[in-house]
C-alpha positions in Angstrom: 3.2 -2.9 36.8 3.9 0.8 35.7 6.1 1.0 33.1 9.6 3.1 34.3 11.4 5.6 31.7 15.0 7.1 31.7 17.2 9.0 29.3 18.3 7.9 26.5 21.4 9.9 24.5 22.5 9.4 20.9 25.2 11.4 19.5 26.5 11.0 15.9 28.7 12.7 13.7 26.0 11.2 10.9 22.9 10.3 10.6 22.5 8.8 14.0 20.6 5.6 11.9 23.0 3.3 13.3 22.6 4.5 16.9 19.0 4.4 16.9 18.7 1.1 15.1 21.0 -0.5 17.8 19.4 1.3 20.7 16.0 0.4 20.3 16.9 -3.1 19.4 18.5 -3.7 22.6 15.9 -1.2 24.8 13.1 -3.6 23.1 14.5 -6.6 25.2 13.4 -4.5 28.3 9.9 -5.4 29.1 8.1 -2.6 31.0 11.0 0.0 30.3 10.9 2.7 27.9 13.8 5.1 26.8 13.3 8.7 26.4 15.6 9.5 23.0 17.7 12.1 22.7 18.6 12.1 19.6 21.7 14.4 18.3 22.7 13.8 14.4 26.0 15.8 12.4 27.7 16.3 15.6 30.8 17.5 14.2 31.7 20.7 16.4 32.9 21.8 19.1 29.4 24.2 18.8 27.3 21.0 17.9 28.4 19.5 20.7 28.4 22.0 23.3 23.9 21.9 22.9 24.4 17.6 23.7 26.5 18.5 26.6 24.0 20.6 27.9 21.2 18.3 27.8 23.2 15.8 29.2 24.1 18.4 32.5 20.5 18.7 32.2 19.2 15.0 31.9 21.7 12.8 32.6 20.9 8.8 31.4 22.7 6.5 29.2 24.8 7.8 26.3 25.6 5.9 23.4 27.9 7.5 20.4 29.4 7.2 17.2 31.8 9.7 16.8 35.4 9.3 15.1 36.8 12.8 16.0 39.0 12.2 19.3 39.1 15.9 20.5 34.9 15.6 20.7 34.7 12.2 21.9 36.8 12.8 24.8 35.0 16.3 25.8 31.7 14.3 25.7 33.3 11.5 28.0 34.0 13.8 30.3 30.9 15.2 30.7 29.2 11.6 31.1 31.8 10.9 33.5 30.7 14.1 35.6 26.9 13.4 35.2 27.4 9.8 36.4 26.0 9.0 33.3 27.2 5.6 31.9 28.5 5.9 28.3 30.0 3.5 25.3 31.5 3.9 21.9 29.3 1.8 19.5 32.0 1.4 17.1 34.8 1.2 19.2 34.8 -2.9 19.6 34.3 -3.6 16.3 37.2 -1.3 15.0 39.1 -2.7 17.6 38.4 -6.4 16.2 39.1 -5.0 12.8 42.4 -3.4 13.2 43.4 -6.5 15.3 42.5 -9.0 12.4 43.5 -6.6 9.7 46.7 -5.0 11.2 45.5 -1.7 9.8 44.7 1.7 11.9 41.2 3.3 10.7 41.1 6.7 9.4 38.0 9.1 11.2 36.1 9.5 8.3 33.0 11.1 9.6 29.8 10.0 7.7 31.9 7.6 5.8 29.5 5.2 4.9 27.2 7.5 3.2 29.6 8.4 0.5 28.2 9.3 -3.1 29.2 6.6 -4.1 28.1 3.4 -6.7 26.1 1.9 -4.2 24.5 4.9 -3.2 23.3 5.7 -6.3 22.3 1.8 -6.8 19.8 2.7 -4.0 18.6 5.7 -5.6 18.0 4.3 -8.8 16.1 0.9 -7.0 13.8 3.5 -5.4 12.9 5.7 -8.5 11.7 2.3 -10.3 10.0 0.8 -6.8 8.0 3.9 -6.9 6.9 4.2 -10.8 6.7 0.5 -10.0 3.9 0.6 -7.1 0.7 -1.0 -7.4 0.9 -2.4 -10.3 2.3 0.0 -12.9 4.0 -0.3 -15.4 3.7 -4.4 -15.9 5.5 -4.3 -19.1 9.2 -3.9 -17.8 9.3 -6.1 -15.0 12.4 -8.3 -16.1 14.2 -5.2 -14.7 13.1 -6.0 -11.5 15.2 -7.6 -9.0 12.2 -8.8 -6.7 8.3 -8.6 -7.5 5.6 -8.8 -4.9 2.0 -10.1 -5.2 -0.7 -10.2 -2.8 -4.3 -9.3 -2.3 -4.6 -5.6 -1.0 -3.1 -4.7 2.9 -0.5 -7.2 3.2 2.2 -4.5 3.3 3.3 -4.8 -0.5 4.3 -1.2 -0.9 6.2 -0.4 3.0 7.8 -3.5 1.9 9.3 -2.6 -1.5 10.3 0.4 -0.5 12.3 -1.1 2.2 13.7 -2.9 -0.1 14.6 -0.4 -2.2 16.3 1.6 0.6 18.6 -1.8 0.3 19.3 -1.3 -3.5 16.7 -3.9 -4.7 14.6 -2.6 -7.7 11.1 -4.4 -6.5 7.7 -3.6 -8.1 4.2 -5.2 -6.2 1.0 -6.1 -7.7 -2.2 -6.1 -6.3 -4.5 -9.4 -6.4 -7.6 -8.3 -7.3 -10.6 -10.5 -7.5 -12.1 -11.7 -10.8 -8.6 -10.1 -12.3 -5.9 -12.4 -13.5 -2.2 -10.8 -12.5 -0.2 -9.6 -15.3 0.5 -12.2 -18.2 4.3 -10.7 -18.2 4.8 -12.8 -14.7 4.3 -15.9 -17.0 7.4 -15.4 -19.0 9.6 -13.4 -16.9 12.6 -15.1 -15.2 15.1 -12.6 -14.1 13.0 -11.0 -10.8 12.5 -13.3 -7.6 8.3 -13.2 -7.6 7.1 -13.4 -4.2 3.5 -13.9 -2.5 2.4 -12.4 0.7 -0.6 -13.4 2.9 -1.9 -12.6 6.3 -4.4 -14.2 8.0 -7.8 -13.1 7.2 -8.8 -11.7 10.7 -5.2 -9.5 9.9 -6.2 -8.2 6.3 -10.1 -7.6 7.5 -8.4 -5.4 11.0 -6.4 -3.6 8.3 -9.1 -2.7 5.8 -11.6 -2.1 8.2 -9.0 1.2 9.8 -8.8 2.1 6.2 -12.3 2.5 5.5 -12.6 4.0 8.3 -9.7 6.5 7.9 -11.1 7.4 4.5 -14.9 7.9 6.1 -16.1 5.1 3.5 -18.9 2.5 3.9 -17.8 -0.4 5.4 -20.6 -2.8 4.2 -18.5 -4.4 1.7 -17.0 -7.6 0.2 -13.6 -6.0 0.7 -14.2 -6.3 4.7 -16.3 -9.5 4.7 -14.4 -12.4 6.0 -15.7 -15.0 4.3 -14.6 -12.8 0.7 -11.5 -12.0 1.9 -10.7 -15.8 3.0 -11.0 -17.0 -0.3 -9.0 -14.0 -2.0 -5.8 -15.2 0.3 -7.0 -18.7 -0.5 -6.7 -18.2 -4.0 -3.9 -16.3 -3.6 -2.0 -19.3 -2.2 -3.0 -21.6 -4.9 -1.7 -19.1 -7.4 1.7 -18.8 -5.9 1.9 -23.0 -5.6 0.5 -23.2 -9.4 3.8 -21.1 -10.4 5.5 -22.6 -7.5 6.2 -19.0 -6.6 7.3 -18.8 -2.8 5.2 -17.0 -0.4 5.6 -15.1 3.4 3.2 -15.1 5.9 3.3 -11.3 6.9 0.4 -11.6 9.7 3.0 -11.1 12.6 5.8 -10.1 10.5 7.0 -6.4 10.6 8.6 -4.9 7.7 12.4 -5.3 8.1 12.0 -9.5 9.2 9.6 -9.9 5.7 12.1 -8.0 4.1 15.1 -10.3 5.3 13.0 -13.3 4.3 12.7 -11.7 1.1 16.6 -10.8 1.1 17.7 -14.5 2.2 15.1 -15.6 -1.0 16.7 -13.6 -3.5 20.4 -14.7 -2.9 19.2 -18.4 -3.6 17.2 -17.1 -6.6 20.2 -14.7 -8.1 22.7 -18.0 -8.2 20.2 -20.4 -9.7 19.7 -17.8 -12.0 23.0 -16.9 -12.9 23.7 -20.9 -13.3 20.9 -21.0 -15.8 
């Protein structure tokens, strides 16, 4: 069955992350139908928005918004309403429910929630030391970390903590390297949630096989043998149940479900150690 394709329009007056994010979570529920993006950020002008009614004259499709002045919404509804082209408020129903539950008009507040603010720079800060943090640098200050991740190399330990990081967690990841005992720091340090990944071994050899071959390097190796890598995950696991450290299986995992695992860990973690 051929796979069918139609227009896609995001208009922001921000970033457009929250468009896109809810977009292609609900377009993914369409097997066999793609969305062609469109994708118009810091559309706060009646100039900026005179370029997104033209493509939409010119390739009219869904259109999906977010923006919180009323004089350029209702210019861009009427354009969707004369290109037939179906069109919703994302945050309309949810500041509806919230002025029904809290008695209290909004304010359009463009961009609002990427204010310079403390949690902005929270984020910031948990990204300079997940970066000076990557593959296992800097060992000695981990009991500033909120979260620390192990596993052997190509189980997504670095995309990871810097996801993580875009959430305001500080999170530094070590490598498991054969014949190499991890850091002695992890013995003693309490604060950070440790945390083991593994894949499967077909999933770690598929990953470090590209690699080599990205890189032009000889794949006759232990690093690519099967049987080696096997028993690196295998020891890997009996490492994290020696500490009683928990671990994530990331073989069909993508980034942003290991990092909510890691997220749901951590707030079990941060009250047991706050109780201590």
């Amino acid at each position: 069955m051929g796979r069918s394709y139609f227009h896609l329009h995001l208009v922001s007056d921000s970033t457009g992350e929250t468009l896109i994010t809810v977009a292609r979570a609900a377009v993914a529920q369409y097997e066999g139908i793609a969305a062609i993006e469109h994708v118009y950020p810091l559309v706060r002008s009646n100039t900026q928005l005179e370029r997104v009614l033209s493509e939409i004259e010119a390739a009219p499709g869904i259109v999906l918004y977010t923006i919180v002045e009323r004089e350029l919404a209702s210019r861009l509804e009427e354009t969707c309403r004369a290109t037939s082209s179906p069109h919703l408020s994302v945050l309309e129903p949810v500041h509806s429910l919230l002025q029904s539950y809290l008695g209290a008009a909004s304010t359009a507040r463009p961009g609002a929630q990427h204010m310079l603010n403390a949690e902005y720079f929270k984020r910031i800060d948990a990204m300079n030391f997940t970066l000076m943090h990557d593959d296992g640098h800097l060992p000695h200050d981990l009991e500033e970390a909120d979260v620390v991740l192990l596993g052997v190399s190509r189980t997504s330990k670095t995309p990871t903590a810097i996801y993580l990081a875009h959430r305001g967690m500080k999170t530094a990841n070590i490598p498991l390297i054969p014949g190499m005992p991890p850091p002695a720091v992890l013995e003693t340090t309490r604060k950070p949630l440790i945390v083991g990944l593994v894949a499967t071994p077909e999933r770690i050899v598929q990953i470090r096989q590209n690699r080599l071959l990205s890189l032009k390097a000889d794949d006759d190796t232990a690093y690519v043998d099967r049987n080696a890598v096997a028993e690196e995950i295998a020891a890997s696991r009996r490492l994290f149940q020696r500490h009683n450290w928990p671990s994530i299986d990331v073989t069909r995992r993508s980034i942003e479900e290991t990092a909510a695992a890691i997220l749901d860990l951590y707030r079990d973690h941060r009250l047991r150690f706050i109780a201590e």
